[in-house]
C-alpha positions as CSV (number, residue, x, y, z in Angstrom):
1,X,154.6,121.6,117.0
2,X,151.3,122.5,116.4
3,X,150.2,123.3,112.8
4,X,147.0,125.4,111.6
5,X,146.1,126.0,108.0
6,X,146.7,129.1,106.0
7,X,144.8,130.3,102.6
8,X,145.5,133.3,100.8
9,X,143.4,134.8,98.4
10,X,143.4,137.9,96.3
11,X,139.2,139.1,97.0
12,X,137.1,142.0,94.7
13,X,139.1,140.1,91.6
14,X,138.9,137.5,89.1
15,X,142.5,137.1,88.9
16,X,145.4,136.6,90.3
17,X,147.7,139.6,91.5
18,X,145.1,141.9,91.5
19,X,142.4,143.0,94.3
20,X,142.9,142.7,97.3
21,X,144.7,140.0,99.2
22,X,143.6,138.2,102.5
23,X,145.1,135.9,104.8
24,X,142.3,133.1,105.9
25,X,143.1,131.2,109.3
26,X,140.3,128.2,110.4
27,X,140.3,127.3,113.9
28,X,138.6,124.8,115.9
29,X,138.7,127.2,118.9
30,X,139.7,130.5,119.6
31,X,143.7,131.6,120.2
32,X,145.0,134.1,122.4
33,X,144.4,137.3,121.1
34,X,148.1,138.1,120.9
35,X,148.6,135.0,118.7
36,X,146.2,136.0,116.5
37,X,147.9,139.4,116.4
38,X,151.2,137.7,115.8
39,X,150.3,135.8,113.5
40,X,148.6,138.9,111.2
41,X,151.7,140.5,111.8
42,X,153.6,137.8,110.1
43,X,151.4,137.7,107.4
44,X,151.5,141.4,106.5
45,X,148.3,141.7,104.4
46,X,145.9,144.5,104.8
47,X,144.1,141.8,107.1
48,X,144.0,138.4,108.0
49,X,141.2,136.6,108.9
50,X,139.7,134.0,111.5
51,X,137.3,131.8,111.9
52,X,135.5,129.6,114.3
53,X,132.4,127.1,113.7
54,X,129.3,128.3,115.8
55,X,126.7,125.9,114.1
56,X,125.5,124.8,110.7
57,X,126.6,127.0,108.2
58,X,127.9,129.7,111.5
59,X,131.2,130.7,112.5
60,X,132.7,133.5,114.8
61,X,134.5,135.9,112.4
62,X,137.5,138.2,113.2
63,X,139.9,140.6,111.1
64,X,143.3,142.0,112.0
65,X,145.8,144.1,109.9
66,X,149.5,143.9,111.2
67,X,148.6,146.2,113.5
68,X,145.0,146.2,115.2
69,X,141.5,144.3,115.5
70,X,139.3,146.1,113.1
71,X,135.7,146.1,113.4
72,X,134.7,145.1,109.6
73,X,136.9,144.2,107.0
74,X,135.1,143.5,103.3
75,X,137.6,141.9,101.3
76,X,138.7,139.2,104.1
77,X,135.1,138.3,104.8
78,X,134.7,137.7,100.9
79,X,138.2,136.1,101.3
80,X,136.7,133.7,104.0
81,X,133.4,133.0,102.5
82,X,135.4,131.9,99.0
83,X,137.7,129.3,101.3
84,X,134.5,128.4,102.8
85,X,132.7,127.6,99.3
86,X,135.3,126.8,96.8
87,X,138.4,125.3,98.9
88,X,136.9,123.4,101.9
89,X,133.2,122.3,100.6
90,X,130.3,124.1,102.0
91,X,127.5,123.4,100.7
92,X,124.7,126.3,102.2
93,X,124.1,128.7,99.7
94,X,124.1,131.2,102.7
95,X,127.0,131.6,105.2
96,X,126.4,133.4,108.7
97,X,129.3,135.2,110.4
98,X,129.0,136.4,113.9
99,X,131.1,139.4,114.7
100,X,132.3,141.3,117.9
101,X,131.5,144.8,117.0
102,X,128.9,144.7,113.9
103,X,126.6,141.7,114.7
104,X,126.0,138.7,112.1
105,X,127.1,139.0,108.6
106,X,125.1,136.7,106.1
107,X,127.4,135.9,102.6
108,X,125.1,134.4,99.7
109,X,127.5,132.8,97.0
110,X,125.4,133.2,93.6
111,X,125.6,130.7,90.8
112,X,128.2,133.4,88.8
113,X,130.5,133.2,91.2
114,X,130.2,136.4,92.8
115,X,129.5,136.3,96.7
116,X,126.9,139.1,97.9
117,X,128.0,140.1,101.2
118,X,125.1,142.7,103.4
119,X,127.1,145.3,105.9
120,X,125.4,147.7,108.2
121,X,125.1,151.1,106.3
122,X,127.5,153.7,107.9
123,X,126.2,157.1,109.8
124,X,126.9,160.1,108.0
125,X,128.0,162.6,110.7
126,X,128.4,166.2,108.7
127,X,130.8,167.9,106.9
128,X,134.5,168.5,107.8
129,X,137.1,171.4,107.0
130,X,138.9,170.4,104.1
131,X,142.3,172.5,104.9
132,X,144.1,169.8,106.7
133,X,142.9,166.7,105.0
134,X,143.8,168.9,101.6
135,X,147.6,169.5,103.0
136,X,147.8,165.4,103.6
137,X,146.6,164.7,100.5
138,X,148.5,167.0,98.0
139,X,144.9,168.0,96.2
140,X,142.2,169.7,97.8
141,X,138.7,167.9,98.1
142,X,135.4,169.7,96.8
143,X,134.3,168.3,100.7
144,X,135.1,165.9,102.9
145,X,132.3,164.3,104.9
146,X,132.6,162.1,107.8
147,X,131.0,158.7,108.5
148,X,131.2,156.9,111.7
149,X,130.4,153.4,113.2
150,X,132.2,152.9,116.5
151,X,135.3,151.9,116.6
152,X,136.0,152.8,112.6
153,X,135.7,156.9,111.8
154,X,136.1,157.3,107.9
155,X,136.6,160.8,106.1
156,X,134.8,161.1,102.5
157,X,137.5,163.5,100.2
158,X,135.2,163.7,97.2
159,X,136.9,165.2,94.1
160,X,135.5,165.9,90.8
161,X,136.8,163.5,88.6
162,X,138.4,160.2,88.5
163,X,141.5,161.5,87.7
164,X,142.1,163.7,90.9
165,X,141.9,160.6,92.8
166,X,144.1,158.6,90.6
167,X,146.5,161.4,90.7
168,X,146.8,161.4,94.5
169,X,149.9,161.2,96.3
170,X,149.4,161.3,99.9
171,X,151.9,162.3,102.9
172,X,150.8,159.2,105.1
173,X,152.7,161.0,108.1
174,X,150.6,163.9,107.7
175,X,147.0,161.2,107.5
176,X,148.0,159.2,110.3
177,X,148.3,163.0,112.1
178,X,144.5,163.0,111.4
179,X,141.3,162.3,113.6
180,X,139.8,159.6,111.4
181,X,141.0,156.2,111.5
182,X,140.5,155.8,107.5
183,X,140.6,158.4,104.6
184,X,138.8,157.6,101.3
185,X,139.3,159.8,98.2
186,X,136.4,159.0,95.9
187,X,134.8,160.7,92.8
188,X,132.6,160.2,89.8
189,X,134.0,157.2,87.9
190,X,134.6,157.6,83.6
191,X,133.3,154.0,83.3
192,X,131.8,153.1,86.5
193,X,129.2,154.8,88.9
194,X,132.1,156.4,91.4
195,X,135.7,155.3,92.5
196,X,138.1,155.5,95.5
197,X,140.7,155.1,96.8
198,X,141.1,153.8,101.0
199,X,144.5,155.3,103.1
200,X,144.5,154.3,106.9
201,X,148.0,154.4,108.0
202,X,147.2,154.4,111.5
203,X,146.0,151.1,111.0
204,X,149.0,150.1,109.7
205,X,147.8,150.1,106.1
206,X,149.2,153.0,103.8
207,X,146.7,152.7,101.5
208,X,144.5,149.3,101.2
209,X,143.8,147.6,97.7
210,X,140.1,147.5,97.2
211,X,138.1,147.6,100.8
212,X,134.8,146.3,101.1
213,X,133.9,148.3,104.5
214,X,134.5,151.9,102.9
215,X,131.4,151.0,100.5
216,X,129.4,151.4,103.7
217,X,129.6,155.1,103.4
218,X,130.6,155.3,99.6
219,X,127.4,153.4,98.9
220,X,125.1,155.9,101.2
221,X,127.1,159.2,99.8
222,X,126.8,158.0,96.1
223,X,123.2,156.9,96.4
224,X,122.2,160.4,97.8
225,X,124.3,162.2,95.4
226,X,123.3,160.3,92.7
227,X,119.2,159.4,93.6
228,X,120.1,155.6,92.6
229,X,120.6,152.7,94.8
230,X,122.3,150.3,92.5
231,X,126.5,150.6,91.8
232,X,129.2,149.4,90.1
233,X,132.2,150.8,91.9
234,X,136.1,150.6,91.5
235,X,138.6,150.8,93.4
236,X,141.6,152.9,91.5
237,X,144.2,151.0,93.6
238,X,147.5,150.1,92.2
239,X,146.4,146.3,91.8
240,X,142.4,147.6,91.2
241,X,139.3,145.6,92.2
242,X,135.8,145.7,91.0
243,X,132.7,145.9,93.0
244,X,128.9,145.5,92.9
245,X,126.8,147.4,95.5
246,X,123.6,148.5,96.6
247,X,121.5,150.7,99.4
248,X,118.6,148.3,101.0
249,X,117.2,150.2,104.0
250,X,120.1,150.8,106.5
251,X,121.9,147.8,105.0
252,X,124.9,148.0,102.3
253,X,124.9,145.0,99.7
254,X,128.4,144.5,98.9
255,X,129.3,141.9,95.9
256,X,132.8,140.5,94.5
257,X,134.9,137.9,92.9
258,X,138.1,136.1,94.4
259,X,140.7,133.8,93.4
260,X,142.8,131.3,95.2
261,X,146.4,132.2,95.2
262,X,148.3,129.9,98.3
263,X,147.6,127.6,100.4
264,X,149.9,126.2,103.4
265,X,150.4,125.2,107.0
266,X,151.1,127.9,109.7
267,X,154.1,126.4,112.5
268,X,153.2,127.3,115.7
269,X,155.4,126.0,119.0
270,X,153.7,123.9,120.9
């Protein structure tokens, strides 16, 4: 029997049972990718992730939902980082991920406790016909705008208060039905810069708790709309999360919390 450890963390939080939780799974070297995916399957979080060392202070970095590889995933990469930090020891102030599909991703963990994460700023693509998204949705969207990176195509539904996205009760049927591989409902927030809310059922993820990633086209949407570069966001979730972020250049700044909630030992056949 071969046994791996397991850490699970509720990120974008400074609680427990609230944000959103990750699965983090250390290696020494690589599995085969349908391990990996089994084992994210057993899980059943919005995404587990894994790590390899690649150096001082450097490790390969991947995230799967229950489903498929995703090309960025916010919350497990602050989810890793915390483990990193707070549970096994690291020392460097700044933590280097290398990633398949978006490059290196530096974490900085600040003396507050909140880790500042940088993410490549989405492409905003043009606008979209609201008429189908609207029928998914239940609520029609003053416009819906589409940001791509490849791999991940996200639809903006901007509404014009917080309360329309609160309020929303999707037919996840009817999104997964969609082109886009994510729909985010966001508006102006009542006590915060904007909110959202993330639904990507084709990724096996009805609607995820508080997702780092959508900020990379939240933050660029917001800070055009809004001629400011600095944002606290929420995410209106059901469990909720909090979020600092920021537009520098073509790069998103993406900050958070996290708490440790488990810790175990994964049992794999030998």
């Amino acid at each position: 029997m071969r046994t791996l450890p397991i850490y699970q963390v509720d990120a974008f939080t400074d609680r427990l049972f609230a944000g959103n939780p990750a699965a983090v799974v250390p290696l020494d070297e690589w599995l085969p990718d349908a391990v990996l995916a089994k084992i994210a399957a057993e899980n059943n979080l919005s995404e587990t992730a894994f790590l390899v060392p690649a150096g001082s202070a450097r490790w390969e970095l991947r995230w799967f939902t229950p489903k498929i590889e995703v090309p960025l995933c916010g919350h497990a990469t602050l989810a890793t980082a915390f483990v990193l930090s707070d549970v096994l020891g690291e020392t460097a102030e700044t933590l280097t991920f290398s990633t398949r599909m978006v490059g290196e991703l530096a974490v900085s963990r600040k003396d507050d406790g909140w880790f500042v994460m940088h993410f490549p700023r989405r492409v905003r693509n043009g606008a979209v016909a609201p008429d189908a998204l609207a029928a998914a949705l239940g609520r029609r969207p003053e416009e819906v705008v589409e940001f791509a990176t490849p791999g991940d195509t996200s639809w903006l539904a901007v509404f014009p208060d917080e309360a329309s996205v609160v309020g929303l009760d999707p037919d996840f049927r009817a999104l997964a039905a969609l082109d886009p591989l994510n729909v985010v409902a966001t508006a102006p927030g009542n006590s915060v810069d904007f909110v959202s809310r993330m639904f990507a059922p084709k990724a096996g993820l009805d609607e995820d708790p508080v997702t780092g990633s959508a900020h990379c086209s939240l933050v660029p949407y917001w800070a055009e709309r809004l001629g400011k570069t600095d944002f606290v966001a929420r995410q209106v979730s059901a469990r909720g999360g909090d979020l600092r972020c920021s537009l520098d250049g073509e790069t998103v700044v993406v900050s958070g919390q996290a708490v440790l909630y488990m810790r175990g030992e994964i049992m794999l056949p030998a």
